[in-house]
C-alpha positions in Angstrom: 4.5 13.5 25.8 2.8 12.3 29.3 3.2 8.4 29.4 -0.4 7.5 30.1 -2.6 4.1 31.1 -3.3 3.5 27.4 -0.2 4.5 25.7 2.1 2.2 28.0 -0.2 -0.5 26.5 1.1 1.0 23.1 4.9 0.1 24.1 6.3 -3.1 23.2 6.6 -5.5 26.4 7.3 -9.5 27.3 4.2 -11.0 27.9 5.4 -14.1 28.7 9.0 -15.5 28.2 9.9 -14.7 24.5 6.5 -13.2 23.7 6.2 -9.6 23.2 2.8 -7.8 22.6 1.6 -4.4 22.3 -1.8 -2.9 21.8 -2.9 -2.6 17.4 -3.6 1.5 17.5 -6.4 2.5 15.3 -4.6 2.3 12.0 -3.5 -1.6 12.7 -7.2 -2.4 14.2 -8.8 -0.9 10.9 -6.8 -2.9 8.8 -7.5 -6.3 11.2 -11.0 -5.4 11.1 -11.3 -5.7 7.3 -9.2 -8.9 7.2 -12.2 -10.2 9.7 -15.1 -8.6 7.6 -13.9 -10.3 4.3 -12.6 -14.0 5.5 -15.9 -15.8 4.2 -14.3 -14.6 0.6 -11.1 -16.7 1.2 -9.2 -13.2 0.3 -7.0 -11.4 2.3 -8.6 -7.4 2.1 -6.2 -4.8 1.4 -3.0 -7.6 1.5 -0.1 -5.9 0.3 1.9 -7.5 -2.8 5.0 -5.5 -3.2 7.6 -6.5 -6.6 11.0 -5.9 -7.6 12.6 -7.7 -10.3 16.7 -8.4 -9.2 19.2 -9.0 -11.4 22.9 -10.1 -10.6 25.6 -10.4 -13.1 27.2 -13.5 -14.0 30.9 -13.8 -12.9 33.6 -13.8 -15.7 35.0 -16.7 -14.4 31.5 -18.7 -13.9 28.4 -19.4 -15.0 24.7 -18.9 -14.7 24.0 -22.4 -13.3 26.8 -21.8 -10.8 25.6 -18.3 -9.9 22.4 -19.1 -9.5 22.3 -21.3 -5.9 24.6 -18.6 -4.7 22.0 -15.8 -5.1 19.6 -18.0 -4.2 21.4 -18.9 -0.8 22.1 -15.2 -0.4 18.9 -13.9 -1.0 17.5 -16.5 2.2 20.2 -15.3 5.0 19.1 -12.1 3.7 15.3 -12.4 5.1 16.8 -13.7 8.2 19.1 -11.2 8.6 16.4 -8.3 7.6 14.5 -10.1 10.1 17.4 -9.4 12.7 17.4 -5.6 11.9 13.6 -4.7 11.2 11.9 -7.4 13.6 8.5 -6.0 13.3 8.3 -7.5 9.9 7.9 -11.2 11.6 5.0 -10.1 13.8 0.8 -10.4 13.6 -1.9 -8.7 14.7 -4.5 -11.2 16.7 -7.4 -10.9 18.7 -7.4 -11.3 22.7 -10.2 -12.5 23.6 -9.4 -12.1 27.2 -9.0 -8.3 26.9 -11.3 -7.6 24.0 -8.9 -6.1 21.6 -6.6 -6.5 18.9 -2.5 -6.8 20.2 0.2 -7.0 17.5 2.6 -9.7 19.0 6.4 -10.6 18.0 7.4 -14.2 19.0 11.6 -14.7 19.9 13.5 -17.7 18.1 16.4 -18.1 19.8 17.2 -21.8 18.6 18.2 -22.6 15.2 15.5 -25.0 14.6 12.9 -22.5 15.2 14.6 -19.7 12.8 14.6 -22.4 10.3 11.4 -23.3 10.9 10.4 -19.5 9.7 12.6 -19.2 7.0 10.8 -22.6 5.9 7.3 -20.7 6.8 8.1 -17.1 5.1 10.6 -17.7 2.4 9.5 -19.5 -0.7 11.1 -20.4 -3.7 8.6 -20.4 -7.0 9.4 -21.7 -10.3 6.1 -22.3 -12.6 7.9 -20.5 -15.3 5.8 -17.4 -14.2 7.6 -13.9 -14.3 6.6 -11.9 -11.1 3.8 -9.8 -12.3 2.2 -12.8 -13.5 2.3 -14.5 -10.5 1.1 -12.3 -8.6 -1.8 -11.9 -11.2 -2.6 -15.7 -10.7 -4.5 -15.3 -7.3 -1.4 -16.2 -5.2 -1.6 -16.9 -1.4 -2.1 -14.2 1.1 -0.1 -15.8 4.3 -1.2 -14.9 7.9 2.6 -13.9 8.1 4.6 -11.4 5.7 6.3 -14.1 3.4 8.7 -13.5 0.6 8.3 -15.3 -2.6 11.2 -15.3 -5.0 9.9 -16.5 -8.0 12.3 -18.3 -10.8 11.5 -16.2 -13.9 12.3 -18.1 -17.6 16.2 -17.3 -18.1 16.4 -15.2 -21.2 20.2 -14.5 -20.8 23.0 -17.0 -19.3 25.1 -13.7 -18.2 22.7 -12.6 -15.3 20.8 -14.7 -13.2 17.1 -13.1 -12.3 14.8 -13.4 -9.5 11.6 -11.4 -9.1 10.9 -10.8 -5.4 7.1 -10.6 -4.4 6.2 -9.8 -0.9 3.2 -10.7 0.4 2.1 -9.1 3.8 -1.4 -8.5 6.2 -1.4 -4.3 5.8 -1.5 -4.4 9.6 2.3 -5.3 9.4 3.4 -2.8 6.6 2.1 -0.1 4.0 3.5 0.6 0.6 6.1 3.0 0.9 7.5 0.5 4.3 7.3 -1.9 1.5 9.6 -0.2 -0.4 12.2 0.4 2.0 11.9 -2.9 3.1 13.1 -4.1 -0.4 15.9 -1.3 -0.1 17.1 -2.9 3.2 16.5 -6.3 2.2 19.0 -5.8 -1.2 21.6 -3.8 0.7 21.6 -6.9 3.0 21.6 -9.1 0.0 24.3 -7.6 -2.2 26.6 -7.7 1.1 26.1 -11.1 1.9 27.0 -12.4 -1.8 30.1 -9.9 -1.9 31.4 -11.0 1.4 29.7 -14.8 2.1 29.6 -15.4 6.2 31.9 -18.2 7.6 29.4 -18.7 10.3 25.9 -19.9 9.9 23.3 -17.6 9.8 20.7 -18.9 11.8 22.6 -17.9 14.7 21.7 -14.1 14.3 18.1 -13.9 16.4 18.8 -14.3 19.8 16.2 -12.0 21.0 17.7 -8.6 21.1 16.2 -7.6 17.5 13.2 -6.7 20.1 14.8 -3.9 21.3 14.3 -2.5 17.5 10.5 -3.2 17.5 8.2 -0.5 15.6 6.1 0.7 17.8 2.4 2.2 16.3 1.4 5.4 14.8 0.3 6.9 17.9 3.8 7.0 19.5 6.0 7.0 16.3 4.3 10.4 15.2 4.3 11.6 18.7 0.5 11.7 18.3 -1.0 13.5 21.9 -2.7 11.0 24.1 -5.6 12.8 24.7 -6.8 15.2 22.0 -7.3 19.2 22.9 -10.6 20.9 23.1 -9.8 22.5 19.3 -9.3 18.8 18.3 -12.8 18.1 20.0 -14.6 20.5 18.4 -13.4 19.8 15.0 -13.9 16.1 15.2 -17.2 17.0 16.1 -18.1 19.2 13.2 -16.5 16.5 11.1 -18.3 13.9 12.3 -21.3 15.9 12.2 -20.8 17.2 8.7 -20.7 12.8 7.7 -24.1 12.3 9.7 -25.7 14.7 8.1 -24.5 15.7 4.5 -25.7 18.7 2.7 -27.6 17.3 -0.4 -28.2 19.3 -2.7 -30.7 18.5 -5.6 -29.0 19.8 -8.3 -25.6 18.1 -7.4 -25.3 14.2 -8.0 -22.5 12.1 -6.8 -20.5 10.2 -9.3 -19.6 6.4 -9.6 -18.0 4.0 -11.3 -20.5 1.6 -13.3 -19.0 -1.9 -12.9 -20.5 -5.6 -14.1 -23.3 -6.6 -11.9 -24.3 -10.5 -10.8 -20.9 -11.3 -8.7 -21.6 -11.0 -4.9 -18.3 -12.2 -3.7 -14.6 -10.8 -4.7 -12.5 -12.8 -6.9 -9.2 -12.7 -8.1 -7.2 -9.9 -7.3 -6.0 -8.1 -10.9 -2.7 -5.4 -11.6 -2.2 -3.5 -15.3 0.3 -1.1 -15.7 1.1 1.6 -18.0 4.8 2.7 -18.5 5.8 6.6 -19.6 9.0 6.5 -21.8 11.8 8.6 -19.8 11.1 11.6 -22.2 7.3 11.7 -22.2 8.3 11.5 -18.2 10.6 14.4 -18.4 8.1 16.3 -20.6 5.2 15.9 -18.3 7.4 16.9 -15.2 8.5 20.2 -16.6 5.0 20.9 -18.0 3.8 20.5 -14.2 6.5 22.4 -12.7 5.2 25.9 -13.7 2.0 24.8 -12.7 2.7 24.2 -9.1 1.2 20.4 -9.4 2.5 17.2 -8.9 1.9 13.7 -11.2 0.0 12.7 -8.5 -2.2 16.2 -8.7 -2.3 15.1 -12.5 -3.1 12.1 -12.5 -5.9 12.4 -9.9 -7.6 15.4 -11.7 -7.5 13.0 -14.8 -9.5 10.5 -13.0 -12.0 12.4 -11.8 -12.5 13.3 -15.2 -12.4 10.0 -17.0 -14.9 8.8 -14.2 -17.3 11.5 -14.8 -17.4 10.5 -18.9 -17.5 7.0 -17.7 -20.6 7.9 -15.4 -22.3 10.0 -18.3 -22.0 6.7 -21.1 -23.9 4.6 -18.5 -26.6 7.3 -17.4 -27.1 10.3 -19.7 -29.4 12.0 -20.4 -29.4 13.3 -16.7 -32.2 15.2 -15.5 -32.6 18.6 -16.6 -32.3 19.4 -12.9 -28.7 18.0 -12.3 -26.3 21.5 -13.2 -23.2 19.6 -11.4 -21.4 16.7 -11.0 -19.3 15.6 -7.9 -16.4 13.4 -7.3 -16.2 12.6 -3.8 -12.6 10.4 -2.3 -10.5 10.7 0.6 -6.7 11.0 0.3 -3.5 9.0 1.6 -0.7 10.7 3.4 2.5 9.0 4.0 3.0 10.4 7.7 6.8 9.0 8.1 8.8 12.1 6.9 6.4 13.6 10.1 7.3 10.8 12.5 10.3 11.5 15.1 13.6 10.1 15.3 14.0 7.2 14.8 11.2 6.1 13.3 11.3 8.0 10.3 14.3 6.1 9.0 14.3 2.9 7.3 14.9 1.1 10.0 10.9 1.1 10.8 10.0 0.0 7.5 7.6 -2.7 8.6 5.0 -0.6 10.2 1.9 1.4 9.0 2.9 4.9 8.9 0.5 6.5 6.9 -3.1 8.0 7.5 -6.1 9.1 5.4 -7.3 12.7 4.7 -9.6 14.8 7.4 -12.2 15.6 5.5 -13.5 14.7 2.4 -11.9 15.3 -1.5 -14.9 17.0 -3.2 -14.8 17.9 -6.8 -17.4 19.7 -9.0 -17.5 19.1 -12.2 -19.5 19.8 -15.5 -22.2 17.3 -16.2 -21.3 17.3 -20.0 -17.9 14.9 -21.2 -15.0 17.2 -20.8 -13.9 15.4 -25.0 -10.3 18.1 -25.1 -11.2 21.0 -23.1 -8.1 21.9 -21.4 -9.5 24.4 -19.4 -11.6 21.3 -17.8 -8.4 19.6 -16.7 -7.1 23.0 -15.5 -10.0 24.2 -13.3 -10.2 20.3 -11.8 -6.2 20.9 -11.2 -6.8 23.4 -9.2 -9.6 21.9 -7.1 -7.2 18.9 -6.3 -3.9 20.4 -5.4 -5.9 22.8 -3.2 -7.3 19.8 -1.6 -3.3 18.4 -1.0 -2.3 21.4 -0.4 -4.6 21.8 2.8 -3.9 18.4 4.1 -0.2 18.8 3.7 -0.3 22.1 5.7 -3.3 21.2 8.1 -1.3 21.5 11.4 -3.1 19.3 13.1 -3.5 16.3 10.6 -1.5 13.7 12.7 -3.1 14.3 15.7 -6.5 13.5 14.2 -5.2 10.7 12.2 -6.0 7.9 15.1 -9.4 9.5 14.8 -10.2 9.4 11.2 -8.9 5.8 11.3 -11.5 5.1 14.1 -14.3 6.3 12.5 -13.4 4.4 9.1 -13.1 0.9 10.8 -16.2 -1.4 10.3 -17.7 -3.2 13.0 -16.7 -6.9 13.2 -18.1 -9.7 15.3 -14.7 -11.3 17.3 -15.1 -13.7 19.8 -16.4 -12.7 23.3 -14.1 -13.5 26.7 -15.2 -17.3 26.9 -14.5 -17.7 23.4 -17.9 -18.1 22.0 -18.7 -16.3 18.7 -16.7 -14.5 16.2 -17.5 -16.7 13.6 -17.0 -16.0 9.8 -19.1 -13.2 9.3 -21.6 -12.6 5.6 -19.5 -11.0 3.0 -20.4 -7.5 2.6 -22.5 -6.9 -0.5 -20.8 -5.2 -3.4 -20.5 -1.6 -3.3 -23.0 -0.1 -5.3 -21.1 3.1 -5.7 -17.9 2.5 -5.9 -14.9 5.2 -6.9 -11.7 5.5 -8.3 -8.6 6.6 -5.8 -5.2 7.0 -5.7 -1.9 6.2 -4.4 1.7 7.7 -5.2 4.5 6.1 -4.3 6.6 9.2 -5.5 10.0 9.0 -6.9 10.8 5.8 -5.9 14.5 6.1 -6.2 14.3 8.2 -3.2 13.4 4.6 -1.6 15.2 1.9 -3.4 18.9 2.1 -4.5 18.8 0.6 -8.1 22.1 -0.6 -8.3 24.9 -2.0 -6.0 28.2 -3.6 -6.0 29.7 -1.4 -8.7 26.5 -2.1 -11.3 26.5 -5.7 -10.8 23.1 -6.0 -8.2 20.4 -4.3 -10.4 17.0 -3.4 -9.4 14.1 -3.2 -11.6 9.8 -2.9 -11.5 9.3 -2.0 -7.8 5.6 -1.4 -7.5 2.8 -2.0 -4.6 -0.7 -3.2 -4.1 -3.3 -3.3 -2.0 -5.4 -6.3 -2.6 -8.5 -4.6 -4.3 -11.6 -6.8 -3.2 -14.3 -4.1 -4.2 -16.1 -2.8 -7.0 -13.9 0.5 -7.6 -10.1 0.9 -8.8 -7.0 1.9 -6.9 -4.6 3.6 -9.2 -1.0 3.5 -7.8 1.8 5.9 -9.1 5.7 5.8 -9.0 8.4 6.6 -10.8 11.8 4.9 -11.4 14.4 4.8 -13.8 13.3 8.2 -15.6 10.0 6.0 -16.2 7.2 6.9 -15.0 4.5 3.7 -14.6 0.9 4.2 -12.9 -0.9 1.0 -12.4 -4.6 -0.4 -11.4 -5.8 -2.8 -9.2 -9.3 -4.1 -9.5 -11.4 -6.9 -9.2 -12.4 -9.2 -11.9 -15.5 -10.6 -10.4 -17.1 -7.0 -11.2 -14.5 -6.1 -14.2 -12.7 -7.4 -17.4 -9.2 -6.6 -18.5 -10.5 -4.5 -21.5 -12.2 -2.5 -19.6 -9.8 -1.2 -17.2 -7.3 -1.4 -19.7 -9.4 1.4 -21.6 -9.8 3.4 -18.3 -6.6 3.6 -17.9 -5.4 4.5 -21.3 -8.1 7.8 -21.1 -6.5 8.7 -17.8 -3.1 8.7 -19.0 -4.0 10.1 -22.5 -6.3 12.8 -20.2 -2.7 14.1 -18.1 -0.9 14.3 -21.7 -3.6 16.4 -23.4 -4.4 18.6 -20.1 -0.7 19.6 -19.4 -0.8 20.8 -23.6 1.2 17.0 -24.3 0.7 15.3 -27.4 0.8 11.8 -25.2 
C-alpha cells in the first residue's frame, strides 16, 4: 500500500515529548461525533459496558478474608500491566481545534506517581452490595477514559472469593468483541500475577516503549486502499444515490417499533437477558446446521417477525392498499479475522475493528401476524442469511467500510480554530421510527479462556453493550459455557421492563418454534 499525505497522519507519532497522536479514521470520528451530539443528555452514546464475573478458589491452607486482598492486589497490577501490553486502551479521542479534526492521542507515564495516578483514575473498587449486572443497570458512570470497575459482589461462599469485572469505555477506544479479548488478556495477566506474585513493584512497567504496540485505525489495520478505485466510485455512487432517493412504493410500508411517547431526553441505560439451557443450545444448533443458518441468522429472522406483530397490535387494520410489510436494518461485521498481521491478534484488542453493512437489510414480510406458521420463519430465514451471506462474500466490503462510516456520522458543531463555539448542542428528538438490530458476539469461548491455573481462576457472564440512548432495541448474542444467552439493551425513558421483557420472550420462543423446537 502507497504511504500517502493522509495515511502518514493515520500512523502513530510524538507530537510533543511523551505525547503521541494520530488522526480518528472514519469509524473513531463517527463514534466521537455521537458522544458530541448527545452530551446535553449527561449520557455517554453508544459507551461500551463489557462484564465478566471472576471467581478464584480459596487456598486449602487460607481463607476467604485472606484471599481476597491478594486478588484484589492482583487484579490492579493486572490493568497496569494490560496497559503495558495493549497501550491503546489508555488513549482518547479529542478534538484539535487547531487542525479541525478529531486525533486519538496516547499520553507516556514514565514516573511512578503518574502510573499511579491512572490506576487511581481507571481502576475502581465498588462495593454497594451490587452484583455486576446490577450495577451496571443502576446508571453507572461513563468515564472520558476506559476504566475498570471491579465491583464486590455479596459473598455467598467462603471457599471462592468473587469479583465481577465491568468495563466501561468511549466506543472510539474499543468495540465488543476487542472487549472481549481484552478481558481474555486482562485474566491471563491476572491468573499469572497471583500464581507467581512480582518481587518488584509494578509501577515500574510503563516506561514508554508500550507505544511501539499502539493500534493503529481501521484504515491501515485492514490494509484498507488510500484512495478508492473507479469500481469503488461508481458503487458508492449508486449507493448513495439509491439513500437520496428511495424507491417507495405504495403498497409497501416500513415497519417500527411503537415505544412510550412524552420523554424527549434518554435516561437510564437498561440490560435483560435470556439464558438457553446447554441442551435447548445444543438442540437449536443441530436444528440450524442442516439449514445452513447461524443463531445469529435465527435470531434476527425472529425479530423481524416479532417486530412486525408488534407493529400490527399498535396499527391494524392497515389500509387495504398496504399487500407488504418491510423490515429495514443495517448489519455489523467484525472485520478483525480480515485485518493483517498483526492486528488481527489479541494484541490489538482495544481498537474499533468492525464496520457496518453496504447496503441496506431489507425484509418483506406478510402484513398479517405470522401466530405459528413455520413457513414464515423459513422464508424470512432465507431473506436474512442471503443478506450475510452477501456481505460476508462482498469482495470489496473493507474497502468501502471508511465510506459507509462517513456517510453514517452526524454533523456536530466543535469548536472553530480560535476556540469559539462547539458548545453543548440540542439533544436530538426521539426517533420516531425506531427498529430492532442485532449484535453476535459468536461463540465466545473462542475469545475468553474460562478457566486457568488448573480450574482454580474461573470465568463466568461475559456479555457487551452499547449504551442504548434511543427509542429502538439492540439485541446482543453470545454463547458460553454450552449456554446460549441473547440480551437487550434499551432505554427506559421510552420503555418498561415488562415490555421488553415480553419482546424478548416472543423472539426467543419465535427461533424455538421456527427451527420445529418445542422452546
Amino acid at each position: 500500500m502507497t504511504t500517502t499525505p493522509t495515511y502518514r497522519n493515520y500512523c502513530w507519532r510524538e507530537a510533543t515529548p511523551g505525547i503521541w497522536q494520530r488522526d480518528a479514521d472514519e469509524a473513531e470520528v463517527f463514534y466521537s461525533s455521537l458522544v458530541k451530539l448527545y452530551e446535553g443528555s449527561g449520557r455517554m452514546h453508544f459507551a461500551i459496558t463489557g462484564h465478566i464475573s471472576l471467581t478464584v478458589d480459596v487456598p486449602g491452607n487460607a481463607t476467604s478474608e485472606a484471599t481476597a486482598p491478594l486478588v484484589d492486589d492482583s487484579l490492579r497490577a493486572a490493568w497496569l500491566r494490560l496497559r503495558h501490553e495493549i497501550p491503546t486502551i489508555a488513549a482518547q479521542v479529542r478534538w484539535d481545534a487547531p487542525t479541525q479534526k478529531w486525533i486519538k492521542v496516547y499520553e507516556t507515564v514514565p514516573s511512578r506517581a503518574a502510573q499511579e495516578a491512572w490506576l487511581e483514575s481507571t481502576f475502581k473498587p465498588i462495593s454497594t452490595g451490587q452484583t455486576g449486572a446490577e450495577w451496571a443497570n443502576s446508571d453507572p458512570p461513563a468515564p472520558p477514559r476506559a476504566t475498570l470497575f471491579v465491583i464486590i459482589p455479596p459473598q455467598t461462599s467462603r471457599d471462592v472469593v468473587r469479583r465481577d469485572l465491568v468495563l466501561r469505555s468511549p466506543h472510539d477506544i474499543i468495540d465488543g468483541i476487542g472487549t472481549l479479548h481484552l478481558f481474555d488478556q486482562l485474566i491471563a495477566l491476572f491468573s499469572s500475577i497471583l500464581a507467581h506474585p512480582p518481587t518488584t513493584p509494578a509501577t515500574t512497567l510503563l516506561t514508554g516503549e508500550e507505544t511501539t504496540r499502539l493500534s493503529p485505525p481501521y484504515r491501515i489495520a485492514a490494509a484498507v486502499p488510500s484512495r478508492p478505485t473507479p469500481a469503488h466510485v461508481a458503487r458508492l455512487t449508486a449507493l448513495r444515490a439509491a439513500k437520496d432517493n428511495p424507491l417507495n412504493y405504495p403498497s409497501i410500508l416500513n415497519l417500527s417499533l411503537p415505544f412510550q411517547p412524552g420523554a424527549t431526553i434518554p435516561s437510564r441505560h437498561q440490560r435483560l437477558s435470556h439464558t438457553l439451557t446447554p441442551s435447548q443450545t445444543t438442540a437449536l444448533l443441530a436444528a440450524l446446521k442442516p439449514l445452513s443458518a447461524t443463531p445469529t441468522h435465527a435470531f434476527h429472522a425472529s425479530i423481524a417477525l416479532v417486530l412486525r406483530d408488534a407493529f400490527l397490535a399498535r396499527r391494524s387494520p392497515l389500509p387495504p392498499t398496504i399487500t407488504r410489510l418491510r423490515y429495514n436494518n443495517y448489519l455489523l461485521r467484525n472485520d478483525r479475522p480480515a485485518c493483517v498481521a498483526p492486528y488481527n491478534t489479541p494484541a490489538h484488542a482495544a481498537a474499533v475493528y468492525h464496520s457496518t453493512s453496504t447496503g441496506q437489510l431489507s425484509v418483506t414480510l406478510s402484513p398479517r401476524p405470522s401466530g405459528e406458521d413455520q413457513g414464515e420463519f423459513m422464508a424470512t430465514l432465507a431473506q436474512i442469511r442471503a443478506h450475510y451471506m452477501a456481505i460476508r462474500n462482498d469482495p470489496d466490503h473493507t474497502a468501502l467500510a471508511p465510506q459507509n462510516w462517513a456517510a453514517a456520522t452526524p454533523v456536530v458543531e466543535m469548536p472553530g480554530v480560535g476556540g469559539g463555539g462547539g458548545g453543548v448542542m440540542t439533544v436530538p428528538p426521539p426517533n420516531q421510527g425506531p427498529t430492532v438490530s442485532i449484535s453476535s458476539m459468536g461463540l465466545i469461548d473462542r475469545v475468553v479462556q474460562a478457566e486457568r491455573e488448573g480450574g482454580r481462576v474461573r470465568v463466568y457472564e461475559p456479555w457487551v453493550t452499547g449504551e442504548e440512548l434511543g427509542t429502538g432495541l439492540g439485541v446482543f448474542l453470545g454463547t458460553f459455557r454450552g449456554r446460549m444467552e441473547v440480551s437487550v439493551a434499551y432505554n427506559e425513558a421510552w420503555r418498561g421492563r415488562e415490555e421488553v421483557e415480553g419482546l424478548l420472550g416472543q423472539v426467543v420462543e419465535g427461533v424455538m418454534r421456527g427451527v420445529g423446537l418445542d422452546g
